[in-house]
N, C-alpha and C positions, 0 to 999 in steps of 0.2 A: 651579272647577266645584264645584256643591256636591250631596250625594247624601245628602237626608234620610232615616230609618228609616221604612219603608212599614208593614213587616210581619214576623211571625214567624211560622212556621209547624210546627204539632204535627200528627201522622197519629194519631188516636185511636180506639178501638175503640168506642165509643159515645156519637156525637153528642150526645143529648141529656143523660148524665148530664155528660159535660164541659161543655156549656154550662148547667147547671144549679150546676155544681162554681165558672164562673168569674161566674155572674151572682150566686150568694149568698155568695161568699167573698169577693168583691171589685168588685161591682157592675157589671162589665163586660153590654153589651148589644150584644145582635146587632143589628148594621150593614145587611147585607145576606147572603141567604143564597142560592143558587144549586147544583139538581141536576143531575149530567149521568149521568142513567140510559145513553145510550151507551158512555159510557165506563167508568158502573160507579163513583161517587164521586161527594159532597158536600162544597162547600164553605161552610164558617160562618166567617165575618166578626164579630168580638168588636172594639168599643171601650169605651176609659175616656172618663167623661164626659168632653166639652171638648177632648179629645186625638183627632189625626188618625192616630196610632201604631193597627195593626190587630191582633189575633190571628187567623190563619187557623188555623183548624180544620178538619182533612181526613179524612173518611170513605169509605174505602174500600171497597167492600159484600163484597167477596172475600176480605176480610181475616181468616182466621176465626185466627191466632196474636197474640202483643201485640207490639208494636213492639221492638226492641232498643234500652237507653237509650245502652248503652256508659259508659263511665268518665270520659267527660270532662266530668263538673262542669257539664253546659250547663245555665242555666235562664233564666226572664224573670224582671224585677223590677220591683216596683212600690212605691213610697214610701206615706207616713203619718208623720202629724207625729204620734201617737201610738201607739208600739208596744209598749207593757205591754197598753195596753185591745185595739188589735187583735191583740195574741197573744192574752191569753183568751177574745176573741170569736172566733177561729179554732176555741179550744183547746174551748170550753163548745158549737162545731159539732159537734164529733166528727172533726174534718179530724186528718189527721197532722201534725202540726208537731211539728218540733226545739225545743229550752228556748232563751231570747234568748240571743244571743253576740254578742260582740266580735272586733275581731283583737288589741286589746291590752288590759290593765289598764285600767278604766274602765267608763263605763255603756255597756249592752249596745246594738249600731246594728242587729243584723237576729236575723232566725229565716227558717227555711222552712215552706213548708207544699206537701205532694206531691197531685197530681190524680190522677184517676180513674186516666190511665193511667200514673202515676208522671212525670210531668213538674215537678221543681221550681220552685215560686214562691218568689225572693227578696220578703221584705217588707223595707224597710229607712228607719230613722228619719231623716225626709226635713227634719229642723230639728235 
């Protein structure tokens, strides 16, 4: 039986600076988007070109505190075959990102870079 990745999903405080955060940081575009004013929340649909992998982005209209991240290291990741140029074009956004790192001695495989509402993006050297 096989159970491909659909989706991930972030609850963020403001719709559009998050899909503005993942469409100029990383070229992600909204898919499909979908209100349900009954229920008080929107859902935004984010892919990478070519890829059937989703980000759900969930807006809740009630929501007036910021999510709790908690400690557990969660985040998504997305590759690039060059990560010196995309850390300085992260870094010359004004976006937060960490200095390149490795896990061991050698040239550096990733960095992050944090969203509107503190959700980490792995970027990581995908050659």
């Amino acid at each position: 039986m096989d159970y491909p990745m659909i989706h991930i999903c972030y609850r963020v405080m403001d719709l559009e600076a998050s899909e503005k955060f993942y469409h100029d940081a990383f070229g992600f575009e909204v898919s499909r988007k979908k209100d349900y004013p009954d229920g008080r929340f929107t859902l935004s649909y984010m892919t990478s070109v070519g890829l059937p992998f989703e980000l759900e982005l969930t807006y809740n209209y009630d929501q007036d505190q910021p999510y709790e991240m908690g400690n557990g290291y969660s985040h998504l990741a997305v590759g690039t075959t060059d990560l010196e140029a995309s850390h300085q074009r992260h870094t010359e956004m004004g976006l937060q990102v960490t200095p390149l790192k490795g896990l061991v001695a050698g040239k550096p495989r990733f960095y992050f870079v944090t969203d509107p509402d503190g959700f980490l993006v792995e970027v990581v050297r995908s050659s």
